[in-house]
PDB file of N, H, CA, C and O in Angstrom:
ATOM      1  N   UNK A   1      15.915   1.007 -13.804  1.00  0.00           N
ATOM      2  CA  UNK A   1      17.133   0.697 -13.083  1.00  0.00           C
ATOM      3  C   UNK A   1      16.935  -0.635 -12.362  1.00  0.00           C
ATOM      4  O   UNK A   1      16.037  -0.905 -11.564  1.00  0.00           O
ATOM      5  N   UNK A   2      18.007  -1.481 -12.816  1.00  0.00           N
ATOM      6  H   UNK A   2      18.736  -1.261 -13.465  1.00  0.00           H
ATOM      7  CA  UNK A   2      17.835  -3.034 -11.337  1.00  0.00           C
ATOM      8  C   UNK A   2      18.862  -3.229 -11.263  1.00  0.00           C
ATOM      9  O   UNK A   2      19.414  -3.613 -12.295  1.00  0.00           O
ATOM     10  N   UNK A   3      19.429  -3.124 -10.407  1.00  0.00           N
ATOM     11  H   UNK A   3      18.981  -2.813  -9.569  1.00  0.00           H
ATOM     12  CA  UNK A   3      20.320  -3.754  -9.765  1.00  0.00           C
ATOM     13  C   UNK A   3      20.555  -4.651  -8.726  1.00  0.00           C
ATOM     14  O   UNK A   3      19.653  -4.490  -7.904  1.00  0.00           O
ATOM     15  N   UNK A   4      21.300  -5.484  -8.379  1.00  0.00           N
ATOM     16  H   UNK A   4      22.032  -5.614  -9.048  1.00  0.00           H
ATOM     17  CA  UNK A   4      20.881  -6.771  -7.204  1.00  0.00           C
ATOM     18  C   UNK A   4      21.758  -6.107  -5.814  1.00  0.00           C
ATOM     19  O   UNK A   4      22.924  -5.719  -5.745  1.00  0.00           O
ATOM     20  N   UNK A   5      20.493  -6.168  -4.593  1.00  0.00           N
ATOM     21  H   UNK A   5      19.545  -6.483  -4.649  1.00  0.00           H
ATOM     22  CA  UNK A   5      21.416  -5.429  -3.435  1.00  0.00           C
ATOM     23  C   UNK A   5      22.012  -7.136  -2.479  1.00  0.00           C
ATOM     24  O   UNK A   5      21.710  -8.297  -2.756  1.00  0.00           O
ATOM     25  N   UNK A   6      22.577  -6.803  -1.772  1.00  0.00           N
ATOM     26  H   UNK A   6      22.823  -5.860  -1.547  1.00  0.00           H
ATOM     27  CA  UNK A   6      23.439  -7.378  -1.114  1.00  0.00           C
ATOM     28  C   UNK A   6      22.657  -8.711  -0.406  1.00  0.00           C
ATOM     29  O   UNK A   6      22.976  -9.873  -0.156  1.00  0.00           O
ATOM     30  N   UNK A   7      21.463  -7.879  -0.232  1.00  0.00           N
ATOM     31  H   UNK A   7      21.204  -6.934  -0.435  1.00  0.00           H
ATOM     32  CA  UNK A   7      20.448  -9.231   0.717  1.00  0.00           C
ATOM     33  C   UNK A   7      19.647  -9.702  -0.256  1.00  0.00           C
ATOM     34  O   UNK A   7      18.678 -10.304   0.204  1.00  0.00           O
ATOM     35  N   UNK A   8      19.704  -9.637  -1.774  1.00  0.00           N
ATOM     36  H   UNK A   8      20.491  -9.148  -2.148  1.00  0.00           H
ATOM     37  CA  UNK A   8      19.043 -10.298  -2.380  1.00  0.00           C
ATOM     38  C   UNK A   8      19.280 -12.145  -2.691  1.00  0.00           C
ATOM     39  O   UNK A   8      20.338 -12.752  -2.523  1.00  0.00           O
ATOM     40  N   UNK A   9      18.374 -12.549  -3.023  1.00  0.00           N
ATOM     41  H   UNK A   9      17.515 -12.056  -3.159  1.00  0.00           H
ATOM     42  CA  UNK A   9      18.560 -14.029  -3.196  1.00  0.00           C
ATOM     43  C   UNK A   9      19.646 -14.374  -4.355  1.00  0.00           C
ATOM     44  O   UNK A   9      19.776 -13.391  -5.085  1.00  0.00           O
ATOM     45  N   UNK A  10      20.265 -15.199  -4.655  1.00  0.00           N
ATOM     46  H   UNK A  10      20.159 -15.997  -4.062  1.00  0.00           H
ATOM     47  CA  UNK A  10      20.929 -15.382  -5.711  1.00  0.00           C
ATOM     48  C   UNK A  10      19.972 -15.163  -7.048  1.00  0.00           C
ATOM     49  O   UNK A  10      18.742 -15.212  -7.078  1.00  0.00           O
ATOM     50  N   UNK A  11      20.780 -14.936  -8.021  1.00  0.00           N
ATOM     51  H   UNK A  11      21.779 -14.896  -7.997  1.00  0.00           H
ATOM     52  CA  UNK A  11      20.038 -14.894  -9.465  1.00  0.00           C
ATOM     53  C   UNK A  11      18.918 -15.264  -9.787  1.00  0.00           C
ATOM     54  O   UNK A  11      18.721 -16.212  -9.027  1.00  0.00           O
ATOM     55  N   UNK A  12      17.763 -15.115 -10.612  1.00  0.00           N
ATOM     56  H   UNK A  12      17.923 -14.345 -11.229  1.00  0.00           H
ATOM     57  CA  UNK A  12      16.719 -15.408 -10.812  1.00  0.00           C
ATOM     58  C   UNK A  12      16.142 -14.792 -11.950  1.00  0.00           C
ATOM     59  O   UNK A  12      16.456 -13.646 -12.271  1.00  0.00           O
ATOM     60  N   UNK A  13      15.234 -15.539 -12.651  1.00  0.00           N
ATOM     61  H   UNK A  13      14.979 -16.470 -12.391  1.00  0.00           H
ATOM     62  CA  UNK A  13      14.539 -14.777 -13.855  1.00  0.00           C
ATOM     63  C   UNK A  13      14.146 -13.386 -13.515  1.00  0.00           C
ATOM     64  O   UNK A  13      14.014 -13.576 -12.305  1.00  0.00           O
ATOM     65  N   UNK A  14      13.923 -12.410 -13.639  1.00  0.00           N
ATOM     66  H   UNK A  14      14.029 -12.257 -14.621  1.00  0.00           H
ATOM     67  CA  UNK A  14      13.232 -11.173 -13.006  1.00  0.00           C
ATOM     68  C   UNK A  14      12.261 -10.398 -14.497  1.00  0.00           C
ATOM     69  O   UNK A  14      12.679 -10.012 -15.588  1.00  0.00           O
ATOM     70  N   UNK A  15      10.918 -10.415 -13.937  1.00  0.00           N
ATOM     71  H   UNK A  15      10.578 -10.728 -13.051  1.00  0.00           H
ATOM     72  CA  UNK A  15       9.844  -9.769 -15.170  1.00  0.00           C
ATOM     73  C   UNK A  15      10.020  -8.312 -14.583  1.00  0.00           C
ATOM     74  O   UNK A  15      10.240  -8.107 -13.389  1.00  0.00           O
ATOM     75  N   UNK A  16       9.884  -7.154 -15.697  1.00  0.00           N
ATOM     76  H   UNK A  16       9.705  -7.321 -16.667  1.00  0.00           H
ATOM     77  CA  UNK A  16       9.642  -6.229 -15.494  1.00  0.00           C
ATOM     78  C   UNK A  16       8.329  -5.399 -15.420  1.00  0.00           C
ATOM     79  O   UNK A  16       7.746  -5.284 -16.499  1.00  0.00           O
ATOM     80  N   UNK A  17       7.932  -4.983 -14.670  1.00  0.00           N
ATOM     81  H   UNK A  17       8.405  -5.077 -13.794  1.00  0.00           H
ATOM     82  CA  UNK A  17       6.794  -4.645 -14.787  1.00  0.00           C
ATOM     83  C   UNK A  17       6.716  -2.783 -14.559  1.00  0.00           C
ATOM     84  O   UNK A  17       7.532  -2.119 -13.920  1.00  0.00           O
ATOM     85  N   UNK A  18       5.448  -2.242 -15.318  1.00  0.00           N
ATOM     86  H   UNK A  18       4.785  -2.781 -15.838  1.00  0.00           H
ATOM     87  CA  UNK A  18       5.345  -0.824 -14.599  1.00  0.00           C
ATOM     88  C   UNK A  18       5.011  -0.472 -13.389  1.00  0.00           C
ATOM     89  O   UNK A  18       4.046  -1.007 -12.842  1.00  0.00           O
ATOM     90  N   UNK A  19       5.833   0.587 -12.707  1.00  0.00           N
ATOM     91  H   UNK A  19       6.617   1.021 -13.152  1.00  0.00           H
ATOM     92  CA  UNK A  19       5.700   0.494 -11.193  1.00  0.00           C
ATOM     93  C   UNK A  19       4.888   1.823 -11.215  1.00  0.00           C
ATOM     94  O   UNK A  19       4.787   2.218 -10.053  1.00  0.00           O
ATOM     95  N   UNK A  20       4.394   2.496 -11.914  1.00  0.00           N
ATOM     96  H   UNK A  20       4.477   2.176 -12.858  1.00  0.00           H
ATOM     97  CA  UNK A  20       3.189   3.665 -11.866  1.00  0.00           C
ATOM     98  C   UNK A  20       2.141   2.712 -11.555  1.00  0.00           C
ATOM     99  O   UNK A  20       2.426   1.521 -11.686  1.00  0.00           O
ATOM    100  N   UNK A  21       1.065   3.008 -11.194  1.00  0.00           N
ATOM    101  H   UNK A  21       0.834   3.975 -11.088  1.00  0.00           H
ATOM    102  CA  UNK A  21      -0.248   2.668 -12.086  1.00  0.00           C
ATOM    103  C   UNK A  21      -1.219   4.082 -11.374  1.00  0.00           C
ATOM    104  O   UNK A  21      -0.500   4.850 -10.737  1.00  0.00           O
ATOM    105  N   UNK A  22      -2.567   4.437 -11.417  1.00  0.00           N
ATOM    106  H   UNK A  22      -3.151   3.812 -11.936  1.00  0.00           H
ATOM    107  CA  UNK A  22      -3.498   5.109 -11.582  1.00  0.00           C
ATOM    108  C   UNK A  22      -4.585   4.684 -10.565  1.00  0.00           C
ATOM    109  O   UNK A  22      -4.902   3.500 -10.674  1.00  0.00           O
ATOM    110  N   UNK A  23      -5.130   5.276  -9.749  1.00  0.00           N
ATOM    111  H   UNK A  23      -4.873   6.238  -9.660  1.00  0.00           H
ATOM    112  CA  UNK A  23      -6.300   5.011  -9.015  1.00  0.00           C
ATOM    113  C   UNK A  23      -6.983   5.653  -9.074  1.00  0.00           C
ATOM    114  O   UNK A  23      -6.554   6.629  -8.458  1.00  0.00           O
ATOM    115  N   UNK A  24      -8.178   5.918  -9.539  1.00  0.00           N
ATOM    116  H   UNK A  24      -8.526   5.126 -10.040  1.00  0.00           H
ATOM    117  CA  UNK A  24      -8.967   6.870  -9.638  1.00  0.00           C
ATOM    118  C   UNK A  24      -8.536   8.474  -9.452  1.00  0.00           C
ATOM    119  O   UNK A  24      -8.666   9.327  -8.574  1.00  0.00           O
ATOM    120  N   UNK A  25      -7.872   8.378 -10.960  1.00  0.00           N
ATOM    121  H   UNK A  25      -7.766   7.685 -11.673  1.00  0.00           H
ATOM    122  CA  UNK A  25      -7.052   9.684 -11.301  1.00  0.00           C
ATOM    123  C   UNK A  25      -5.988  10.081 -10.587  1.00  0.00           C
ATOM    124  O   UNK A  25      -5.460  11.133 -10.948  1.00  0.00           O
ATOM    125  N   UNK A  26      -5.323   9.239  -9.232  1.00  0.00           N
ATOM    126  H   UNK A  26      -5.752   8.384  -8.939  1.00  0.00           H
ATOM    127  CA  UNK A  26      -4.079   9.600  -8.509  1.00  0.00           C
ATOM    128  C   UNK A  26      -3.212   8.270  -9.197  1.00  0.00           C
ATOM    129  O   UNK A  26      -3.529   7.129  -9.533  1.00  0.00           O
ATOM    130  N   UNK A  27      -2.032   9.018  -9.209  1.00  0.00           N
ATOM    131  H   UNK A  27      -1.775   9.945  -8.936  1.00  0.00           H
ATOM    132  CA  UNK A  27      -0.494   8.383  -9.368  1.00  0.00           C
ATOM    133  C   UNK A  27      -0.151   7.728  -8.346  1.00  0.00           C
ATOM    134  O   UNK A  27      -0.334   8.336  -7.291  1.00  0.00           O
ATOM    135  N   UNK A  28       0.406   6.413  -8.237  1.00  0.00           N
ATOM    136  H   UNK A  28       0.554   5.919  -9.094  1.00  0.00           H
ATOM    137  CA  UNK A  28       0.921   5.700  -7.298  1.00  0.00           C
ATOM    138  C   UNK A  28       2.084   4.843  -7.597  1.00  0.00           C
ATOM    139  O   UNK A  28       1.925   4.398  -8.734  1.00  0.00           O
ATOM    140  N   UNK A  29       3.411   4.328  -6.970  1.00  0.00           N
ATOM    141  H   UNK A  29       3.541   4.689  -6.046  1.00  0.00           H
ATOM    142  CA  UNK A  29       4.475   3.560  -7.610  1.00  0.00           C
ATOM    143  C   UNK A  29       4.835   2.610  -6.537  1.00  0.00           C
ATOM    144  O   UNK A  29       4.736   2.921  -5.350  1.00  0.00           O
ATOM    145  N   UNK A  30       5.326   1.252  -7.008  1.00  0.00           N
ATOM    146  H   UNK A  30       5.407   0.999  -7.972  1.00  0.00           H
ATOM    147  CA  UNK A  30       5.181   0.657  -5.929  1.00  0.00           C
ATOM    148  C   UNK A  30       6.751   0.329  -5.817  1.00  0.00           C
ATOM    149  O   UNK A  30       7.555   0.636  -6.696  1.00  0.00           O
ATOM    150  N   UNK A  31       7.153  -0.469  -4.379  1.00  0.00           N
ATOM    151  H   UNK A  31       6.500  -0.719  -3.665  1.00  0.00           H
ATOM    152  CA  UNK A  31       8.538  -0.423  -4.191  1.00  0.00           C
ATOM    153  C   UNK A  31       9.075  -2.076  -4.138  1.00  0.00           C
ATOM    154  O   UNK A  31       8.252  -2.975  -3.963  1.00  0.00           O
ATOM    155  N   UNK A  32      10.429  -2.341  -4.295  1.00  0.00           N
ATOM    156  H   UNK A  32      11.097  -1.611  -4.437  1.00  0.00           H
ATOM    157  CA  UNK A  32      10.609  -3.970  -4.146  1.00  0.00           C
ATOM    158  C   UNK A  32      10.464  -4.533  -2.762  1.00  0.00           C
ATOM    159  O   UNK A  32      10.643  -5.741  -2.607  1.00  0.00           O
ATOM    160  N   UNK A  33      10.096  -3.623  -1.551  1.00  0.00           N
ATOM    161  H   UNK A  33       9.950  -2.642  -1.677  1.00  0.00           H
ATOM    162  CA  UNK A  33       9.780  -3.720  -0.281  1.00  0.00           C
ATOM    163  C   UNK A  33       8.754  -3.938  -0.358  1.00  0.00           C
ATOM    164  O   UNK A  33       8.453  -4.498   0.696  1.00  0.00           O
ATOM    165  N   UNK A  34       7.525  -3.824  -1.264  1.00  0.00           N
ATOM    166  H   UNK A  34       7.769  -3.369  -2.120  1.00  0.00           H
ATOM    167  CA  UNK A  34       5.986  -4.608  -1.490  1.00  0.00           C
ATOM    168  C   UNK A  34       5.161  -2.692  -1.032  1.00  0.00           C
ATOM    169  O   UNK A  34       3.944  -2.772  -0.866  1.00  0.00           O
ATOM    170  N   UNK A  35       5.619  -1.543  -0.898  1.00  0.00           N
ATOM    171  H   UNK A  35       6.607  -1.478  -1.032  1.00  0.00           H
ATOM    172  CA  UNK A  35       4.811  -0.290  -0.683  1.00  0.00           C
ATOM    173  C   UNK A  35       4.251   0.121  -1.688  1.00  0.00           C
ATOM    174  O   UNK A  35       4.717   0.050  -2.825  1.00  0.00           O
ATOM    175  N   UNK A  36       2.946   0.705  -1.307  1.00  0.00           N
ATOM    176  H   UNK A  36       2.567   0.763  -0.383  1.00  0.00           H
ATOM    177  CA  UNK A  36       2.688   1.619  -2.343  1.00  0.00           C
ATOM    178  C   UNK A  36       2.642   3.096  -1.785  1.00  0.00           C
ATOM    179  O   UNK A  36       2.053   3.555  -0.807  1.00  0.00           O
ATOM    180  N   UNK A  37       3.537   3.748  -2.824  1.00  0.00           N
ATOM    181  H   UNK A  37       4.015   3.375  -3.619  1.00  0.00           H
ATOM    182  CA  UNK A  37       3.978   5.272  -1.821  1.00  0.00           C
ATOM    183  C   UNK A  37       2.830   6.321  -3.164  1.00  0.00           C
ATOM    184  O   UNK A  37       2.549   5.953  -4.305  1.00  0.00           O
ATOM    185  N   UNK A  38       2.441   7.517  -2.527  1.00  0.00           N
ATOM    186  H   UNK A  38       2.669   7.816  -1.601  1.00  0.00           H
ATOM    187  CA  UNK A  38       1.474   8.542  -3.647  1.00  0.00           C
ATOM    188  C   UNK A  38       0.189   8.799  -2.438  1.00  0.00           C
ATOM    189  O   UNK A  38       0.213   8.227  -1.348  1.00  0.00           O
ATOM    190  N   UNK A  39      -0.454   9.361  -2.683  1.00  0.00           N
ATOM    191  H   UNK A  39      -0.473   9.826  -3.569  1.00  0.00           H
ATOM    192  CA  UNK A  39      -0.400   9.484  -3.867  1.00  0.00           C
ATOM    193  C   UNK A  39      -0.185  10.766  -4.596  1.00  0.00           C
ATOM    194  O   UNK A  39      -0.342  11.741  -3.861  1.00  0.00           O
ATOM    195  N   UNK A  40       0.131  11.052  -5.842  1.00  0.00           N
ATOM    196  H   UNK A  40       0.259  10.261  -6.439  1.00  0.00           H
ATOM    197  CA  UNK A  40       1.091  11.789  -6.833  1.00  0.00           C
ATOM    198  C   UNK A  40      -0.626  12.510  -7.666  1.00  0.00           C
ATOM    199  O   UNK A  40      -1.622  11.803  -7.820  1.00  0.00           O
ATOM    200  N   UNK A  41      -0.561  13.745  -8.005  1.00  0.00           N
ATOM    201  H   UNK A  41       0.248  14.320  -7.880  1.00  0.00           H
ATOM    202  CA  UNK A  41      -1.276  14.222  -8.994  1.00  0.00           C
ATOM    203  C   UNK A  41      -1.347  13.956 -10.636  1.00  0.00           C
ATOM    204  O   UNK A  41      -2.266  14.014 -11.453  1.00  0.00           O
ATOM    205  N   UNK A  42      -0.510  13.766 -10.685  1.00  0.00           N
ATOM    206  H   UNK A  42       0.236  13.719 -10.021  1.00  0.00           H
ATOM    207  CA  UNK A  42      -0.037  13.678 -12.494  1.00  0.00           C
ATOM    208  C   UNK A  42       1.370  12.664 -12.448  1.00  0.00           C
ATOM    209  O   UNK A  42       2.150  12.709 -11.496  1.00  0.00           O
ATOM    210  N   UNK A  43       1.563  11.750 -13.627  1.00  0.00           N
ATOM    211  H   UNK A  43       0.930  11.714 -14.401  1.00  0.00           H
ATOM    212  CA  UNK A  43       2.273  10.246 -13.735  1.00  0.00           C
ATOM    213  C   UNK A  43       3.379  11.267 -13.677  1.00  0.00           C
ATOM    214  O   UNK A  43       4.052  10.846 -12.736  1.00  0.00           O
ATOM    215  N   UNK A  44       3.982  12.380 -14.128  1.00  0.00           N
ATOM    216  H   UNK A  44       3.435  12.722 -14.893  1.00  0.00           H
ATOM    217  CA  UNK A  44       5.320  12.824 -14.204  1.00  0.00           C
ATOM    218  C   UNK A  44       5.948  13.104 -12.470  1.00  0.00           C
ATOM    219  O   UNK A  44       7.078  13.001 -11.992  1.00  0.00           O
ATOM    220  N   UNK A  45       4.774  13.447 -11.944  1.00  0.00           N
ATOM    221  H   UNK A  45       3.856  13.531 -12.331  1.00  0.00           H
ATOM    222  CA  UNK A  45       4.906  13.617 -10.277  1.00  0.00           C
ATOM    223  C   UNK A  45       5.387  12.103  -9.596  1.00  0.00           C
ATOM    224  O   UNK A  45       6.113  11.806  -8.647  1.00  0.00           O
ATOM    225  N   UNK A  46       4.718  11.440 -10.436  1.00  0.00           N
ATOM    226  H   UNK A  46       4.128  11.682 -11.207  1.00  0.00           H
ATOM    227  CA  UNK A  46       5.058   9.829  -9.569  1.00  0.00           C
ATOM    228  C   UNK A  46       6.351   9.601  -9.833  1.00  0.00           C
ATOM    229  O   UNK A  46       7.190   9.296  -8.986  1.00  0.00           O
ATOM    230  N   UNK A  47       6.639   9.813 -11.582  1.00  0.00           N
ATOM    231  H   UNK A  47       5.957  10.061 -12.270  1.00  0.00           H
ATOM    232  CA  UNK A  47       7.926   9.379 -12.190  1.00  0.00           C
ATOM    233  C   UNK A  47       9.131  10.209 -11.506  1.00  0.00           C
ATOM    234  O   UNK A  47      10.220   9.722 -11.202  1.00  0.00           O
ATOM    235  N   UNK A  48       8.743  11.526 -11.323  1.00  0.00           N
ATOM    236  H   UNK A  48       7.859  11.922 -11.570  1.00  0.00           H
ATOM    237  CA  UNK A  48      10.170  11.998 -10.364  1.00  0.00           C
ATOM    238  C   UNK A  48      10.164  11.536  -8.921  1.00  0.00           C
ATOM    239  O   UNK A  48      11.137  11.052  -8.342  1.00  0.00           O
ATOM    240  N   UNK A  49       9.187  11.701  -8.500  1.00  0.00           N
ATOM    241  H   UNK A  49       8.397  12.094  -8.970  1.00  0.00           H
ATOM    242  CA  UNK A  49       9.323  10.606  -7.370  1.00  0.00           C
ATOM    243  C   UNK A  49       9.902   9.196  -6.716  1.00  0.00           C
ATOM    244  O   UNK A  49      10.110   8.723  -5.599  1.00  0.00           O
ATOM    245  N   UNK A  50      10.051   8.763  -8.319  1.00  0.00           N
ATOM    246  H   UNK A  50       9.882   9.147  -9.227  1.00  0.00           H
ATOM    247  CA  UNK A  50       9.993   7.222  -8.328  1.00  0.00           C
ATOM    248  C   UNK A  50      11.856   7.434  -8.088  1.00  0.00           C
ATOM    249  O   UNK A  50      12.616   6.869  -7.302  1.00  0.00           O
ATOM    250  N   UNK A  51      12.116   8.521  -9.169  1.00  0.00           N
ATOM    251  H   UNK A  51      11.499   8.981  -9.808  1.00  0.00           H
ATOM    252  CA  UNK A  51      13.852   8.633  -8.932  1.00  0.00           C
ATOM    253  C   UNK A  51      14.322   9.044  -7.596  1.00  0.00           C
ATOM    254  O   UNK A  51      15.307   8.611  -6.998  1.00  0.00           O
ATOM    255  N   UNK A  52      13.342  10.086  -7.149  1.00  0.00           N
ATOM    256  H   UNK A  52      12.542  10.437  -7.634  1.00  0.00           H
ATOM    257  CA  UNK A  52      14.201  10.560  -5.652  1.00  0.00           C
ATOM    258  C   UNK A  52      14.123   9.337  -4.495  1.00  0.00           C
ATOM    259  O   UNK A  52      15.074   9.102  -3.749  1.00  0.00           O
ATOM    260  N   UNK A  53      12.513   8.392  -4.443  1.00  0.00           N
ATOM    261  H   UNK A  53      11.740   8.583  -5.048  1.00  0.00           H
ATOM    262  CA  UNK A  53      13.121   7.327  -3.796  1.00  0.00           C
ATOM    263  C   UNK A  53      14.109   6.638  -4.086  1.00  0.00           C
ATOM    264  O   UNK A  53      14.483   6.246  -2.980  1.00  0.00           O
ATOM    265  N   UNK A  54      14.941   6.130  -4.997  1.00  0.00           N
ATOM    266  H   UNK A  54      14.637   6.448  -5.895  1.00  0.00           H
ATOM    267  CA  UNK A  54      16.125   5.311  -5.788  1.00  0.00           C
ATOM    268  C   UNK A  54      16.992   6.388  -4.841  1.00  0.00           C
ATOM    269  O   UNK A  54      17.709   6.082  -3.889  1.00  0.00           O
ATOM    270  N   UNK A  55      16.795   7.394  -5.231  1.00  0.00           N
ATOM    271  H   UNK A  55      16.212   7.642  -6.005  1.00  0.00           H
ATOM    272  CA  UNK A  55      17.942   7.758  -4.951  1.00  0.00           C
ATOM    273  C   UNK A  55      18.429   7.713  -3.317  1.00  0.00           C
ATOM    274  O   UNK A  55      19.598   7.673  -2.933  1.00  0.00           O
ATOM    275  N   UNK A  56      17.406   7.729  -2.602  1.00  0.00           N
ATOM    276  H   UNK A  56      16.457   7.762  -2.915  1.00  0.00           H
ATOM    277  CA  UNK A  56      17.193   7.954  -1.166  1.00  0.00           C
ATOM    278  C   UNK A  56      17.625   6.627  -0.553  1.00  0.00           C
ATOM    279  O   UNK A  56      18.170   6.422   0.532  1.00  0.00           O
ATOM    280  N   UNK A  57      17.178   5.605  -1.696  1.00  0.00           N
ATOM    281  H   UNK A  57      16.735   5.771  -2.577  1.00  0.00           H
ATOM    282  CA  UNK A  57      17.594   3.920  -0.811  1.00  0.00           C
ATOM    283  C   UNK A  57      18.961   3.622  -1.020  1.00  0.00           C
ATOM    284  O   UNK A  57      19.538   2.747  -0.374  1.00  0.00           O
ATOM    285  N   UNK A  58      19.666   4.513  -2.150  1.00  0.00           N
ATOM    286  H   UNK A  58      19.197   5.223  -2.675  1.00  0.00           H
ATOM    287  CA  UNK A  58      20.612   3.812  -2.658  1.00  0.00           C
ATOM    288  C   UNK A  58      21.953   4.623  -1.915  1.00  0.00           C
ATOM    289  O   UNK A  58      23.072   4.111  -1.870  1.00  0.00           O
ATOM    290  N   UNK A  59      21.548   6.312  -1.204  1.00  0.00           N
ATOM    291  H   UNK A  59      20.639   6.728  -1.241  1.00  0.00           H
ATOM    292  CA  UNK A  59      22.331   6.420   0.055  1.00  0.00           C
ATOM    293  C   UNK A  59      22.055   6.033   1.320  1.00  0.00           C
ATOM    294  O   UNK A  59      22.856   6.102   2.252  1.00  0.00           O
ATOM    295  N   UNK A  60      20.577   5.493   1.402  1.00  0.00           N
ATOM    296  H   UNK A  60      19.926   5.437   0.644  1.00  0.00           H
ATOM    297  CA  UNK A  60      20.649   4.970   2.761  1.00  0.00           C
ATOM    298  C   UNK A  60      21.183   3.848   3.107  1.00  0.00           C
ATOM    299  O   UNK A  60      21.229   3.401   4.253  1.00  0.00           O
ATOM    300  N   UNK A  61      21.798   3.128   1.687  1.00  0.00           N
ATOM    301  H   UNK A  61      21.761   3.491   0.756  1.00  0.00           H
ATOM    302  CA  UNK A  61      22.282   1.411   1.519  1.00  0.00           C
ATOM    303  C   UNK A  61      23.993   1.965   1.726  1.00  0.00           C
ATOM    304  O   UNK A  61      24.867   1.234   2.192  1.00  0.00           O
ATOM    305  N   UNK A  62      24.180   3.121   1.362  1.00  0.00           N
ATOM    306  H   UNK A  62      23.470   3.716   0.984  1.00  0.00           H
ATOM    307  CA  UNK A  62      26.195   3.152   1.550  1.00  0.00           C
ATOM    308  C   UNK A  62      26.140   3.996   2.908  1.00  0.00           C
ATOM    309  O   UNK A  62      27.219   4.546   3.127  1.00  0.00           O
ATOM    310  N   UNK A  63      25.259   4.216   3.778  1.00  0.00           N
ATOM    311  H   UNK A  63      24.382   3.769   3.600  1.00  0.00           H
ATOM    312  CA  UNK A  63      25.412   4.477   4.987  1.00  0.00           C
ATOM    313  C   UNK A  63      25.565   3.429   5.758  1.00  0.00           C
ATOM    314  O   UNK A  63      26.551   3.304   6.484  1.00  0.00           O
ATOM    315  N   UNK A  64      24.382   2.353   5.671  1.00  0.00           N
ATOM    316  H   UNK A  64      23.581   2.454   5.081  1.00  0.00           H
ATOM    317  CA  UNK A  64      24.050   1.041   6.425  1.00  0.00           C
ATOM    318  C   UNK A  64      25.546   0.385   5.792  1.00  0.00           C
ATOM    319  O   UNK A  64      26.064  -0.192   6.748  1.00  0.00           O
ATOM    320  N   UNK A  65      26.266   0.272   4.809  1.00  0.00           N
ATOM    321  H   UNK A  65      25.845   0.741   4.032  1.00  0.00           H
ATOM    322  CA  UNK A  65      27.101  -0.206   4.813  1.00  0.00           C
ATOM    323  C   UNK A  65      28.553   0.318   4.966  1.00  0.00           C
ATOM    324  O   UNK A  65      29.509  -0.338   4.553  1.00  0.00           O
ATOM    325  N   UNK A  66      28.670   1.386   5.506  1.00  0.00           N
ATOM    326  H   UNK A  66      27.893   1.918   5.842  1.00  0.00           H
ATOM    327  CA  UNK A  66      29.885   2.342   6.176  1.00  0.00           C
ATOM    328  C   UNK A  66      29.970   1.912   7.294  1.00  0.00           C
ATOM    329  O   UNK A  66      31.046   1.533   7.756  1.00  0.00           O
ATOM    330  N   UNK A  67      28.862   1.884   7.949  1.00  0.00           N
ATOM    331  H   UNK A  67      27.988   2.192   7.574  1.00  0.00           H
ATOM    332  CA  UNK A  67      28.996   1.621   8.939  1.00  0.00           C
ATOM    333  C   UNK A  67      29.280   0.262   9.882  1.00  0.00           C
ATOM    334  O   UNK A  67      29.533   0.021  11.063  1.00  0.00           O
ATOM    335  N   UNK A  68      29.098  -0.411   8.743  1.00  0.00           N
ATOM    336  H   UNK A  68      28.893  -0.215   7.784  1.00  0.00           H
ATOM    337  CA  UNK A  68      29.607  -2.188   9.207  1.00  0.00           C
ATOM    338  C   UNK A  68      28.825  -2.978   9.299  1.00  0.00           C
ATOM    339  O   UNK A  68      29.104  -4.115   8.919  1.00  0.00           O
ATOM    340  N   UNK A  69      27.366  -2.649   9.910  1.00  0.00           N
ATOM    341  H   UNK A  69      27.140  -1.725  10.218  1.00  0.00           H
ATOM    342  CA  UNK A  69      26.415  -3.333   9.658  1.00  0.00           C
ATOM    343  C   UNK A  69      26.060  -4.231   8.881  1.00  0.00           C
ATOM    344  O   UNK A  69      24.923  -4.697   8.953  1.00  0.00           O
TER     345      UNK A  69
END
């Protein structure tokens, strides 16, 4: 999923990269805020993870913007 949020810079090339990777057998995913959130037991633990954060920023972004802010 990418989509461009409101405070992003204008347009730009953008590389995709995998946001899993592995640390000595733990799951970890990183965020466009520069975090690394996990750690996760198994990559499918990270990968649903990876959706419920999306999903978590993307109502905390139509709250911050209900509200006028």
């Amino acid at each position: 999923m990418f989509g461009k949020r409101l405070s992003d810079p204008e347009s730009r090339q953008h590389y995709r990269s995998d946001r899993i990777c592995s640390v000595n057998g733990q799951y970890f995913f990183s965020t466009r805020e520069g975090t690394l959130e996990g750690p996760y037991f198994t990559r499918f633990d990270a990968e649903r993870e990876v959706e419920q954060y999306i999903s978590r920023m993307q109502q905390a972004a139509g709250i911050y913007a209900r509200s006028g802010q």
